[in-house]
N, C-alpha and C positions, 0 to 999 in steps of 0.2 A: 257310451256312444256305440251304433251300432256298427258293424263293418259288413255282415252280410246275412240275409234271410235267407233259408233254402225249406221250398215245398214241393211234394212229389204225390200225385196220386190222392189229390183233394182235392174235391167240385170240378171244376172246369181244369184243373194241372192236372192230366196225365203225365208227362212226362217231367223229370226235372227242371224246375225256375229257381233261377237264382235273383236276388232283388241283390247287388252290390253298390253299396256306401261308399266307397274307396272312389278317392279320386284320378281321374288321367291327367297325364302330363301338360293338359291345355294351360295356357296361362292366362287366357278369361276369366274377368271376376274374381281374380286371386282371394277376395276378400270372404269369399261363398266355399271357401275351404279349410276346414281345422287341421291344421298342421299338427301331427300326432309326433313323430319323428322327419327325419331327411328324406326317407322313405317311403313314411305311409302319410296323406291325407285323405281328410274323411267329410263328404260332401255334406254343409248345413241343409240342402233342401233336395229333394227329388220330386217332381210331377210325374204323377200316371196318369195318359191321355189312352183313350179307346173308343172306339162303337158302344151303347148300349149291349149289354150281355157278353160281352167281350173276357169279361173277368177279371175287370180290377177290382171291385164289391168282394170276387172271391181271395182275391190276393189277401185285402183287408179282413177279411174275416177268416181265414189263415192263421192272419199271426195272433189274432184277437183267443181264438181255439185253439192255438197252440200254450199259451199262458194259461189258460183256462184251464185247461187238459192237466196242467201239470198241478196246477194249485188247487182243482178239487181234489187230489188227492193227497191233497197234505191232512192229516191228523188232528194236528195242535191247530184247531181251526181261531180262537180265541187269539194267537199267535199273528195271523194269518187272512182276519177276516175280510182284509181287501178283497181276497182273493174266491170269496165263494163264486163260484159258478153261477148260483140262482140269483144274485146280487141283484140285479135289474129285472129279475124275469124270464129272464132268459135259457135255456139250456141248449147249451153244445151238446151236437150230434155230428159225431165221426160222417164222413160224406165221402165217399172214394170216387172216384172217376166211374162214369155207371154208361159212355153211350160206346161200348164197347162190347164183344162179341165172347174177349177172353177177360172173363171179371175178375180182379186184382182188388182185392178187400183189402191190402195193405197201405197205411200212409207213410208219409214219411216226413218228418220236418228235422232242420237244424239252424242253430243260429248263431254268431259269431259274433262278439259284443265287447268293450273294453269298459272298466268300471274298478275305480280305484287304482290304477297302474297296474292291472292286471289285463291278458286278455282268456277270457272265457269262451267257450265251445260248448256246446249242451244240446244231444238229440236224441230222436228216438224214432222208429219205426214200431205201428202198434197197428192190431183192427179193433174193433169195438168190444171185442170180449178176452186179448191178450197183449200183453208189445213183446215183440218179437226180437228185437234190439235195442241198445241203449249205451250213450257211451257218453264224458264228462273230459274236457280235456282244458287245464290252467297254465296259461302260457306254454302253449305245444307239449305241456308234460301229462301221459295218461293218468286219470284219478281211479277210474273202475271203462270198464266197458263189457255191457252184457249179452250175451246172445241166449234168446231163451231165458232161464232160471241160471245160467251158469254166468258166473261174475269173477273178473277178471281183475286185477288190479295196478299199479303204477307201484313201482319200488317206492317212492318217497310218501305212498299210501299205505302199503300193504300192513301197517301193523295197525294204523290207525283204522283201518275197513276189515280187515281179515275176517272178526267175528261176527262181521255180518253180510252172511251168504246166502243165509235162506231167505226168499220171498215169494208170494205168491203169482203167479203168471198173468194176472192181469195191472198187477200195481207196478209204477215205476219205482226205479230202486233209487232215485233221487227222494221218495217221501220217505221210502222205510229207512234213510239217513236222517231223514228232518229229524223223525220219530224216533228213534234209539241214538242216534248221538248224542253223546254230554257237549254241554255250551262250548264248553273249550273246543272238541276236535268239530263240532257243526259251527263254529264260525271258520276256519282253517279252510272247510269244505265247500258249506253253503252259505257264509256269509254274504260272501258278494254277491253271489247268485241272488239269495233273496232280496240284496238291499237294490240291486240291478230292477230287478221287475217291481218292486212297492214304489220305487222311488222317482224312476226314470221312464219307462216304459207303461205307454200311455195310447191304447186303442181305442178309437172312436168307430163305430160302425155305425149306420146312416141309419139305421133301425136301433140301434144301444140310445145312439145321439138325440131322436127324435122322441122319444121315451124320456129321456133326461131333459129336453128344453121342454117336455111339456108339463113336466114335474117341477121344474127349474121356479115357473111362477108361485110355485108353494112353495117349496122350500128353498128353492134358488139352486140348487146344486150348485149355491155360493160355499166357496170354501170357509170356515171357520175363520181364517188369517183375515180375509173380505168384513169380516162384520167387525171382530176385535182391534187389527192393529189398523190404526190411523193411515202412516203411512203409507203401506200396501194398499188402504182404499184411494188413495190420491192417485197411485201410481194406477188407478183402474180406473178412475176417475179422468184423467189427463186423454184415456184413449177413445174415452167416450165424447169426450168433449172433441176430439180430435179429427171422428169419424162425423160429425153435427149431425146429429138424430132430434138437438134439443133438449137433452140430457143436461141440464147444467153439474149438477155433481149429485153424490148418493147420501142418502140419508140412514144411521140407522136408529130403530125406536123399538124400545118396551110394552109390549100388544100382548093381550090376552083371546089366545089361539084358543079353538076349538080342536083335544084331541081326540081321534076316533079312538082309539083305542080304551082311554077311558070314558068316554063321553063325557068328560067334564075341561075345563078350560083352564088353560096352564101358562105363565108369563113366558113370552118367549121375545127373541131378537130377532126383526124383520127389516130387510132393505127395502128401501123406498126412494125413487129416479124424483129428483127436482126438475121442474119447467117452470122456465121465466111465464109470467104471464102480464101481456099487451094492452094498451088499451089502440084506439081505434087510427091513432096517429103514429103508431110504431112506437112507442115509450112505454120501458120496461115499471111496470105499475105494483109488481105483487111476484108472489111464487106459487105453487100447488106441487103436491106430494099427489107421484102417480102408483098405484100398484104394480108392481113386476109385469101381471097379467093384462096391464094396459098396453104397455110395451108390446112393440114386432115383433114376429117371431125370429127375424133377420137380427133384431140389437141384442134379443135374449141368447141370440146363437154368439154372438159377435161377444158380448161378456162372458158366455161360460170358456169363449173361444181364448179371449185375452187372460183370464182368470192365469189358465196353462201354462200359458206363454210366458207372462211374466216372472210366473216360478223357474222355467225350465229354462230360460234365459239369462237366470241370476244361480241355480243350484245346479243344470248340466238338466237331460234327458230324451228321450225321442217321443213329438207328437206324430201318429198315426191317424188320420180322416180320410175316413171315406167320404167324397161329394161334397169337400170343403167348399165349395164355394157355392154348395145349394142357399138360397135364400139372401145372400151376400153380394150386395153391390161389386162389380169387376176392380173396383178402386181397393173395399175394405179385403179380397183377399190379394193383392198386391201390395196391400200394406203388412199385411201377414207374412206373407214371403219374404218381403222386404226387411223385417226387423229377425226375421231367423237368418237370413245371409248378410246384416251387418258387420262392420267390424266389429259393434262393441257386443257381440254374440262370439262367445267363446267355447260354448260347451253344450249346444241343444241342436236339435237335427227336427227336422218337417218332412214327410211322410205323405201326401197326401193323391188324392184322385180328384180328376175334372172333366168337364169338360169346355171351361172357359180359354178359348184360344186366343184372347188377346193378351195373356201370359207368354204364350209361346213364340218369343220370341230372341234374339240374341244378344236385347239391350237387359233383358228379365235373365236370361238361364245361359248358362255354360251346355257344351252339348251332352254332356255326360250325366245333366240333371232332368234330362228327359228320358222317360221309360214311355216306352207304347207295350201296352197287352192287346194284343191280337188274338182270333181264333179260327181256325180253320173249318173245311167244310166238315170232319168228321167232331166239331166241336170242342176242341182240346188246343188252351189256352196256352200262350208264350210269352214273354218277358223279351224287349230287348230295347237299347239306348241308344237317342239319335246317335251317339259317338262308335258304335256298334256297326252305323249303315253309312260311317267316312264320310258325312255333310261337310260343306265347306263351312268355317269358322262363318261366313258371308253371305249364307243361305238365307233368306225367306224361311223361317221356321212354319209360320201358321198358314202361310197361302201355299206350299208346298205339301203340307199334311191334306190341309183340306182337298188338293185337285188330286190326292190320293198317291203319293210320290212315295209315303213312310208306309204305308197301310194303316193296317187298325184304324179305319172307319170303316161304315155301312157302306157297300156298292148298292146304287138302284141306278135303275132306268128312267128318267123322267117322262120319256116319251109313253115306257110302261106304263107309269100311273096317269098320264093324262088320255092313255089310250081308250079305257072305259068307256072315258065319257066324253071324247071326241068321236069316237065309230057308235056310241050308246043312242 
């Protein structure tokens, strides 16, 4: 579970943002907070609401380059393959805060995360051709902390890490452990850490996403669980029927695929969406198997969406979207929202960015599960939560945003724009 993001000196964050999980003392929605200890709760869902170009896209593609960053440099790639960079297509490019006079090539991230009865720390400050810091801390105890090539370590570390001191200045010293530790002392160190990100941590960026639903009709970017185990397709089943697309339940079948790679044609497993079919008096007469690629782009978002959900709802993790609610009815993502701040949600967290405001409000969110990203006029992006700007529990969330009371939205002039072509 996560407790806190922190980015500095990336795309639109110049200065420090902190995204914080941890819950305030409000006692709305009691049910929309995992109780970790007496002490600490940690919110099932957060909204980020802003203007276009505001920089929530940046926030999300933050944390998405911060995993990335760290896991293409792991080694043991065969170990690891979630984790290539190229996976989608994609390559991360360091991006530092650029509309400034005194240029700061340095970034910065750190993140604060609980996983196993443990809580983890893990950051680093690097530019594109060095990281400059770096530091690992397990339950408030230091493990290493680097500055430079010079590494540092934690008494309860020191004989486990000691002999490995040299590294080269552009790799983090989290890989050169992946890579030289024996199994024993790299689960002790990175065990959690890696089972934390393979397992639990889960970025969607609106460009990753959009990439995968469009791939999704070939190969479904169905989970394997989706086609083999019965049950889990009921349970994916239940939510399509639930959102009524028409979808009566999913089929799967033994088809002989065309593969590019060999050009020849290979038995494989394919989903196929059942629909009732009607005759002209409303009587269900028959059924027909539709291809994935028949399907919305909205229901294929909406299954790869519940796919997650279900896992991270039943084994713990955090979904991350960008512009969840693009292509999605305002019902189906309230319904998303809804089943991550249930009671029977014990251990999974939602992450997400919109701009759908009939969410926002105080029968939907506690005030501490609204984040706004704003940017100012020199263009340098901030983080801050209705609970932040002391709303009353009894506010107007969405007509208060909107008449521009919270910020982060667009100011115009209407009289501007219609001036044109009234004096035209």
């Amino acid at each position: 579970m996560l407790l806190m993001f922190k980015v500095k000196n990336y795309t639109s964050f110049k200065n420090e943002s902190i995204l914080d999980m941890r819950a305030t003392s409000y006692v709305q929605h009691p049910t929309h907070v995992i109780r970790v200890n007496d002490n600490l709760g940690l919110l099932k869902a957060t909204a980020l609401y802003g203007a276009n170009a505001s920089g929530k896209s940046n926030l999300i593609s933050a944390m998405f380059f911060f995993e990335q960053y760290i896991f293409s440099q792991f080694i043991n790639k065969k170990e690891n393959e979630d984790f290539e960079s190229n996976e989608f297509g994609m390559k991360m490019k360091l991006e530092p805060f650029s509309l400034s006079n005194e240029i700061n090539d340095a970034s910065e991230f750190d993140i604060i995360f609980l996983h196993n009865d443990k809580q983890i720390q893990y950051g680093f400050e690097c530019t594109s051709k060095e990281v400059l810091n770096e530091w690992l801390f397990i339950n408030d105890k230091k493990v290493f902390e680097r500055t430079g090539t010079e590494i540092s370590f934690g008494n309860k570390y020191q004989r486990m890490l000691g002999a490995y001191k040299k590294l080269p200045a552009e790799r983090l010293y989290i890989a050169v452990l992946e890579y030289f530790l024996d199994e024993e002392a790299k689960k002790v160190v990175l065990g959690d850490f890696i089972s934390f990100f393979s397992k639990e941590y889960n970025v969607f960026t609106e460009i990753l996403f959009e990439s995968t639903v469009k791939g999704l009709a070939g190969m479904v970017g169905l989970s394997k669980k989706l086609v083999n185990n019965t049950e889990y397709r009921k349970k994916v089943e239940h939510y399509l029927r639930l959102i009524d697309v028409g979808i009566k339940r999913l089929e799967v079948q033994t088809e002989m695929i065309f593969d590019e790679r060999t050009g020849k044609k290979k038995k494989e497993k394919v989903v196929r969406t059942v629909h009732d079919i009607y005759d002209e008096v409303g009587n269900i007469v028959g059924e027909k198997l539709f291809d994935l690629r028949q399907e919305s782009t909205g229901t294929l978002r909406f299954l790869a969406y519940i796919q997650n959900i279900i896992e991270m709802v039943s084994n713990g993790g955090v979904f991350i979207v960008d512009e969840m609610s693009a292509r999605l009815h305002p019902l189906l993502t309230k319904l998303i929202v809804d089943i991550f701040c249930s009671s029977q949600n014990e251990k999974a967290q939602l992450i997400f960015t919109t701009h759908d405001i009939s969410l926002l409000n105080k029968n939907q969110f506690r005030r501490d599960e609204v984040v706004f990203v704003d940017k100012n006029e020199g263009g340098e992006s901030s983080l801050y939560a209705l609970s932040d700007l002391k709303v009353r529990e009894d506010a107007s969330f969405n007509k208060d945003y909107l008449q521009g009371k919270y910020g982060a939205i667009p100011i115009f002039s209407y009289d501007n724009i219609m001036g044109g072509e009234m004096n035209g």
